[in-house]
RONUGU-75703 format. One line per field, with one value per residue: residue number from 1; residue in one letter; x, y, z of N, C-alpha, C in turn. Coordinates in steps of 0.001 Angstrom, whole numbers, plus 500000, padded with zeros to 6 digits. Layout:
<sites>
resi = [NUM_...]
resn = [A_...]
n.u = [X_...]
n.v = [Y_...]
n.w = [Z_...]
ca.u = [X_...]
ca.v = [Y_...]
ca.w = [Z_...]
c.u = [X_...]
c.v = [Y_...]
c.w = [Z_...]
</sites>
This chain:
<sites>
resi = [1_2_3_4_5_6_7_8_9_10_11_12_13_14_15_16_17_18_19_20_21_22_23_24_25_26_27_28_29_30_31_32_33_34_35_36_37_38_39_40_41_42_43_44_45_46_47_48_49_50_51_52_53_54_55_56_57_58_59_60_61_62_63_64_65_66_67_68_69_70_71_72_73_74_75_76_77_78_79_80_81_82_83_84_85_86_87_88_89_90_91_92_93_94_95_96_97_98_99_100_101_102_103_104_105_106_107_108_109_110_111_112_113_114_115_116_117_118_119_120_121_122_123_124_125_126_127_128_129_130_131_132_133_134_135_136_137_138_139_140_141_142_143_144_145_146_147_148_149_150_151_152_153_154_155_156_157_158_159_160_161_162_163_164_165_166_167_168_169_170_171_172_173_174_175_176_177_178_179_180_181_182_183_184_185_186_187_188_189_190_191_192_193_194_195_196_197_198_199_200_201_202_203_204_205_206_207_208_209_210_211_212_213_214]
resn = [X_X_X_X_X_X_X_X_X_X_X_X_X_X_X_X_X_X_X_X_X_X_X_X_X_X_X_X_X_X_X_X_X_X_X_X_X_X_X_X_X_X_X_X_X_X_X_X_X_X_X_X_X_X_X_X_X_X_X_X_X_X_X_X_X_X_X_X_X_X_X_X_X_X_X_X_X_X_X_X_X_X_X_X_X_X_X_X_X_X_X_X_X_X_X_X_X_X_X_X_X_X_X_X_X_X_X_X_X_X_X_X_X_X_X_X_X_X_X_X_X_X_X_X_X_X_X_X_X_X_X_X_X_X_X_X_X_X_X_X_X_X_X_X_X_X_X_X_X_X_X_X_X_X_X_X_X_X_X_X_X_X_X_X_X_X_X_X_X_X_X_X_X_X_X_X_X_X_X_X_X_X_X_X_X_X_X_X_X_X_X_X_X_X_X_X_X_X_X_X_X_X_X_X_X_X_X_X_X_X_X_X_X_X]
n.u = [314221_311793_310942_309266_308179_305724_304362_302710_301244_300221_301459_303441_305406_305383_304850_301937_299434_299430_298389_296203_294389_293940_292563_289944_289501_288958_286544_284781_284421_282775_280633_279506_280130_280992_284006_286582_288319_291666_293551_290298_290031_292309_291600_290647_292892_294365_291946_289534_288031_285291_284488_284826_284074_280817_281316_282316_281801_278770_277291_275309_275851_275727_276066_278427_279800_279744_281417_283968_284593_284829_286817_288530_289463_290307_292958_294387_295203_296509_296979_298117_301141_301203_303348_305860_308189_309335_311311_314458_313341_313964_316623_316328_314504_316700_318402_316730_316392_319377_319517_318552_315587_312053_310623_307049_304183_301515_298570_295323_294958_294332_295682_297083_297293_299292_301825_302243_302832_305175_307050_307448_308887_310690_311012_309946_311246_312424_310288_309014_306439_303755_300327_297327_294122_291745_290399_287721_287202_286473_285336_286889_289282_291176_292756_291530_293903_296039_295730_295788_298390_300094_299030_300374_303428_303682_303954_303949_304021_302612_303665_306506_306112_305713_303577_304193_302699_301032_298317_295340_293752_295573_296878_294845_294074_296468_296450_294273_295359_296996_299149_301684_301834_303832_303618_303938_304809_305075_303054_300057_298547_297754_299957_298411_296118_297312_298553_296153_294904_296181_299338_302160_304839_306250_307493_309415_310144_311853_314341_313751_312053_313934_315281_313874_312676_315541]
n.v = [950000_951097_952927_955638_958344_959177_962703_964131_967355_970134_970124_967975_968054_971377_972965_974435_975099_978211_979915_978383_978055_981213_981971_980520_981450_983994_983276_982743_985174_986285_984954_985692_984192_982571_982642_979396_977976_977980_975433_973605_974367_973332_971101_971736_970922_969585_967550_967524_970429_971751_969333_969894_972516_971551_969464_970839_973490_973269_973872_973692_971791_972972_975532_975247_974842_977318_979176_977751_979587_981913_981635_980904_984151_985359_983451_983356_986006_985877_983744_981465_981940_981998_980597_977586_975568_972520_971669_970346_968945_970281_968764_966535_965551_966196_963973_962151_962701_962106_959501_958278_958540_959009_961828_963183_965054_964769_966349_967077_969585_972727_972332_974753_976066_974660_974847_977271_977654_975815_976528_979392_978391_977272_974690_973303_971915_969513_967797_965760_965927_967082_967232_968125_969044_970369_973932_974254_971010_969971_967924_965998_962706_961598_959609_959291_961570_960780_957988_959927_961053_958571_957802_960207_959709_957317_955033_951603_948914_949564_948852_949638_951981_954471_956520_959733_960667_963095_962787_960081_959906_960036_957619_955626_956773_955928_953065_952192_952529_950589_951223_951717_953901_956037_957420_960515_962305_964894_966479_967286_965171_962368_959738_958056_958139_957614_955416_953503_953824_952386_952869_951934_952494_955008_958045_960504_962727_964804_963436_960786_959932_959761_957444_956103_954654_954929]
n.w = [105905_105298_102548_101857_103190_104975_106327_108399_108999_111050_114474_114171_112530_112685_115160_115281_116672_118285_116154_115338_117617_117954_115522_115896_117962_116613_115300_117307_118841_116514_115956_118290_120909_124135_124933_124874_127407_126573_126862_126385_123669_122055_121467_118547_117046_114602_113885_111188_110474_110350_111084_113723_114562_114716_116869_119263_119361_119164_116116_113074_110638_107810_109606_110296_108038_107510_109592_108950_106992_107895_110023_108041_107206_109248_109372_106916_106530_109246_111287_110003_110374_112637_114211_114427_113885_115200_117761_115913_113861_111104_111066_110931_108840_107162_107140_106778_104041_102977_103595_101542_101275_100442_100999_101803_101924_104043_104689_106631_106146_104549_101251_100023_101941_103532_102353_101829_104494_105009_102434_103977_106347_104941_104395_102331_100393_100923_100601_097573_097606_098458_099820_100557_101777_099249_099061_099254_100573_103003_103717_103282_104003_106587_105169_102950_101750_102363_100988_098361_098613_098369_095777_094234_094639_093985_094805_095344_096854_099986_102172_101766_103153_105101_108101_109502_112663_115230_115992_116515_114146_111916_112695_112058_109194_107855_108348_106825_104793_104143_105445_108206_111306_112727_115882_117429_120456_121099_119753_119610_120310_122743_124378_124861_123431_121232_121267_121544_119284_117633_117008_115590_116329_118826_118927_120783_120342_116929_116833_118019_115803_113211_114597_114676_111945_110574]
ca.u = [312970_310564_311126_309039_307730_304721_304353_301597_302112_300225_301807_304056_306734_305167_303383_300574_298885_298413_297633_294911_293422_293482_291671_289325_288949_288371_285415_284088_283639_282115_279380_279304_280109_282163_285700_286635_290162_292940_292974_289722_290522_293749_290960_290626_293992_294034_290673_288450_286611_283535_283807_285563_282769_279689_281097_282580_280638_277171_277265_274931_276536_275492_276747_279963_280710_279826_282724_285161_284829_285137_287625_289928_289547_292306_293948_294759_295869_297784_297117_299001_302340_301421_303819_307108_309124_309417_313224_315192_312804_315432_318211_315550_314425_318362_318984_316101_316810_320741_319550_317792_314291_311396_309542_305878_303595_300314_297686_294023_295056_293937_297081_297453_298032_300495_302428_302714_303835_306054_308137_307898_309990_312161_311105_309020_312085_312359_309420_308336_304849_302785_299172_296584_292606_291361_289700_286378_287222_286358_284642_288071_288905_292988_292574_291904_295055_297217_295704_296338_299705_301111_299286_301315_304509_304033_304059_303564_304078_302341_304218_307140_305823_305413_303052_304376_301538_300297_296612_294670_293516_296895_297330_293485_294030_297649_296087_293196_295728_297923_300629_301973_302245_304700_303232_304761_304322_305694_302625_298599_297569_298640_300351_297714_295382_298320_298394_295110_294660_297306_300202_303262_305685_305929_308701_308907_311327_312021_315382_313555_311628_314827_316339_312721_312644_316817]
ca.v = [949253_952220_954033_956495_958660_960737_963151_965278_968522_970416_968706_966823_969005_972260_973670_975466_975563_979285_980770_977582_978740_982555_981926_979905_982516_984648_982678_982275_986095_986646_984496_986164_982739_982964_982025_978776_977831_977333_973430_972653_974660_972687_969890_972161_970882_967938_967112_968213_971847_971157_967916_970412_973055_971058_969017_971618_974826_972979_974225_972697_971391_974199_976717_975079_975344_978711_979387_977615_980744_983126_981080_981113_984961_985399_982278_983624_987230_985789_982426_980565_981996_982146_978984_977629_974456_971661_971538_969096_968390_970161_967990_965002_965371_966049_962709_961297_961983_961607_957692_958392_958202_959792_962367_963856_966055_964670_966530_967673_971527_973330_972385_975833_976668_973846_975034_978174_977349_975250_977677_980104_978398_976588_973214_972689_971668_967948_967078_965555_965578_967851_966772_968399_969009_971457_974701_973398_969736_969868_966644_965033_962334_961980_958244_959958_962618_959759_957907_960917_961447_957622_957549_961029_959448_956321_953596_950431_948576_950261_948416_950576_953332_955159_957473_960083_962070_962897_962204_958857_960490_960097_956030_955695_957307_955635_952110_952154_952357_949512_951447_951831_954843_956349_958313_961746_962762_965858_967167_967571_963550_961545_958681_956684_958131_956749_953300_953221_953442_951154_952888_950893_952729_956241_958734_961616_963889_964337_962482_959585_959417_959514_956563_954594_954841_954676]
ca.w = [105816_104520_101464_102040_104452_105182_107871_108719_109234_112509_115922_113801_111522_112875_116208_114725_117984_118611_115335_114746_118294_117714_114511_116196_119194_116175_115066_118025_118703_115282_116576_119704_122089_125261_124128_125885_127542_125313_126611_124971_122123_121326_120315_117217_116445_113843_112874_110618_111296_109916_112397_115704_114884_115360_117956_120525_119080_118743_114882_112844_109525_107536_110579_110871_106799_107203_109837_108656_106418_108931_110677_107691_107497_110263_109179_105953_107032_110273_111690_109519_110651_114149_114235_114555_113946_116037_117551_115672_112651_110310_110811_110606_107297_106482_107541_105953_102423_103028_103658_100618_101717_099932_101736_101487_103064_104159_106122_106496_106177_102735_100135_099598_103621_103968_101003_101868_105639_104204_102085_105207_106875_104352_104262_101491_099483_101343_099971_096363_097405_099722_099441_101345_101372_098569_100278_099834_100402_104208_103770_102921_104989_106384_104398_101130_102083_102463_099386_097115_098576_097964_094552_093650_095140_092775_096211_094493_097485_100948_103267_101692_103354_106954_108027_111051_112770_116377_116566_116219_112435_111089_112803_111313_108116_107887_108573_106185_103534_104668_106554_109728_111410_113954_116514_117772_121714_121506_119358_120149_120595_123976_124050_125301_121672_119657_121187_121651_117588_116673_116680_115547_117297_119821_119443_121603_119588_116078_116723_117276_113998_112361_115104_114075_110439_109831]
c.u = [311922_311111_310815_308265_306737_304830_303208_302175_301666_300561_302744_305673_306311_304350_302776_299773_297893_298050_296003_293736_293273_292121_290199_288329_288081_286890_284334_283143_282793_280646_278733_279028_281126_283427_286323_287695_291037_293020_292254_289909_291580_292709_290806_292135_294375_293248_290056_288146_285894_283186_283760_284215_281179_279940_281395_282074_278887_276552_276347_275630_276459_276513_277897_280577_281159_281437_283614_285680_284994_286341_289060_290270_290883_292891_294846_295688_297024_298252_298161_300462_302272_302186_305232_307233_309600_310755_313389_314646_313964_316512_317457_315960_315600_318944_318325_316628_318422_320949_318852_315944_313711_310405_308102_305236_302049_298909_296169_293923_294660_295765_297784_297953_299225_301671_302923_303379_304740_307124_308294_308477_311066_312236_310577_310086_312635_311641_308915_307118_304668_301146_298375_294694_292063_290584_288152_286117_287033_285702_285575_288810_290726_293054_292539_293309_295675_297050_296486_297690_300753_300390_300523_302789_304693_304188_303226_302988_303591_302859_305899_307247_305662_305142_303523_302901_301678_298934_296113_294312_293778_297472_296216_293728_295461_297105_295357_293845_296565_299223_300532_302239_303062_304165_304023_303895_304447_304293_301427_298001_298666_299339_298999_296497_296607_298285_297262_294587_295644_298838_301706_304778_305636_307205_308114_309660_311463_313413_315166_313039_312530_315456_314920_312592_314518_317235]
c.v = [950041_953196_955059_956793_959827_961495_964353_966561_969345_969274_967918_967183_970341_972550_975250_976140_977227_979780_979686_978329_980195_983049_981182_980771_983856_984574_982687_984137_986801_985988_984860_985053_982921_981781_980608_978407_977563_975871_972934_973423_973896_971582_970316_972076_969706_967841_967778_969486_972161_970839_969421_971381_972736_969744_969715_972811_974334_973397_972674_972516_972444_975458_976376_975382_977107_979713_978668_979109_981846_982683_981432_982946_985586_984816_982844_984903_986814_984825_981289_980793_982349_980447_978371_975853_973643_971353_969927_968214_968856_969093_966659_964357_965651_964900_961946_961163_962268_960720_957211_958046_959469_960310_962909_964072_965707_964998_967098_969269_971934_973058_973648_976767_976243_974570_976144_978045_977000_975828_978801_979826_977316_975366_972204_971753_970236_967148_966905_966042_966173_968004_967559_968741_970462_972805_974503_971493_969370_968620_965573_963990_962038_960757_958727_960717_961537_958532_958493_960952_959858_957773_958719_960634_957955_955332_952854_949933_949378_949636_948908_951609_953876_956014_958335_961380_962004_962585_960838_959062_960038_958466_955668_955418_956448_953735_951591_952323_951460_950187_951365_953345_954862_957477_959298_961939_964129_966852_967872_966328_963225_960315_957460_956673_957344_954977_952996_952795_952891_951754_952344_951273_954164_957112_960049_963021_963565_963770_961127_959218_958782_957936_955435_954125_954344_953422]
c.w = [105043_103965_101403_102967_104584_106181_107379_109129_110651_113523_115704_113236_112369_114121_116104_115583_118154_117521_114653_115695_118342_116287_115201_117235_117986_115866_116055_118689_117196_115553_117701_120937_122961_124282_125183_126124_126636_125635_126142_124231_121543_121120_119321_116480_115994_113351_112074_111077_111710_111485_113930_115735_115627_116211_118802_120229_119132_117756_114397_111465_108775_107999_110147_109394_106886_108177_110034_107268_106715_109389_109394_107229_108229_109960_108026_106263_108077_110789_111551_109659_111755_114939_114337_114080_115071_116337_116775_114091_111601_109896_111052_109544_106312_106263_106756_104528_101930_102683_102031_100631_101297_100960_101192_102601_103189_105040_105518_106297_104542_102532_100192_100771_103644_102928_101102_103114_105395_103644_103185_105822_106155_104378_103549_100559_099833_101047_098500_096153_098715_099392_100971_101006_100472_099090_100221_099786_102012_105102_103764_104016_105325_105397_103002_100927_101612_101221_098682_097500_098366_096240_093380_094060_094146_093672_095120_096187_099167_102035_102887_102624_104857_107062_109231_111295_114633_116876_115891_114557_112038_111499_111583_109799_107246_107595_107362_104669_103101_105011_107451_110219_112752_114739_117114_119132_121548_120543_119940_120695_121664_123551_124191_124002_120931_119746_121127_119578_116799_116503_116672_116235_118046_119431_120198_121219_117862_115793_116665_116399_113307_113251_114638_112649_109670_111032]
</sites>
């Protein structure tokens, strides 16, 4: 049914998790602010920065550009391979473009993070297209992401296409371009965020992606 296939990348292909919140913990003592549980910190996982800064730091727009520049500091040096692979994605995206189905990489992370995660662990090579937000594009919205990544994929047709993510963003962002997306449990968003923003179907493993999609 769908030719091609996006997938986001934190929560979704990859749990990014602790090196997003160590970077984050970093940030947070650079400002000198009590460090707050790792549960709400995992809301800094998905959205925007910018946005997570001045809503759970009380950053004012300004502040919050300013550490996302601190923030990627650690990110750059360590963060970004404080991370692993989601069991079973491997032998997904094996399957996927077996069936012959075009993959791409669509997320809110700087291009140049994803890209390098990506070849760190050996999986950049499934994808045509890995589209992500420029390092000062923090304004970028997942809807543009997922734009840029069907117009570089050449989607005529957007009902071709299927977006996989875990947070409401990635249904959102997925929607607003006329797809559908498939929601992931197993990442950072609940089930009850995925249905709640439309999502067209739930898997809870990356076995079922591949049993929703093939």
């Amino acid at each position: 049914m769908y030719k091609f296939v996006l997938f986001d990348l934190d929560g979704t292909l990859t749990e990014s998790a602790p090196g997003i919140l160590n970077s984050v913990k970093y940030t947070y003592r650079r400002y000198g602010l009590k460090i707050p549980p790792d549960g709400e910190l995992r809301r800094f996982v998905g959205p925007p920065l910018i946005e997570s800064f001045m809503k759970y730091a009380g950053f004012s727009e300004d502040k919050a550009r300013e550490a996302v520049d601190v923030y990627r500091e650690y990110f750059t040096e360590r963060g970004m391979f404080e991370n692993a692979v989601y069991p079973g994605v491997e032998e997904c995206l094996k399957r996927l473009r077996s069936a012959g189905k075009r993959l791409a990489v669509a997320t809110s992370k700087p291009e140049v993070f994803s890209k390098k995660i990506l070849e760190h662990f050996g999986l950049d090579g499934f994808f045509e297209v890995i589209k992500g937000i420029p390092l000062d594009g923090e304004d970028m919205t997942k809807a543009e992401v997922v734009a840029a990544t069907l117009e570089a994929l050449g989607v005529g047709d957007p009902e071709e296409a299927v977006m996989v993510g875990d947070r409401d963003y990635d249904v959102f962002g997925a929607k607003q371009n006329g797809l559908v997306c498939l929601g992931v449990t197993y990442g950072y968003g609940s089930r009850e965020e995925l249905e709640q923003a439309g999502a067209a179907g739930i898997a809870r493993s990356a076995g079922e992606i591949c049993s929703f999609i093939l």
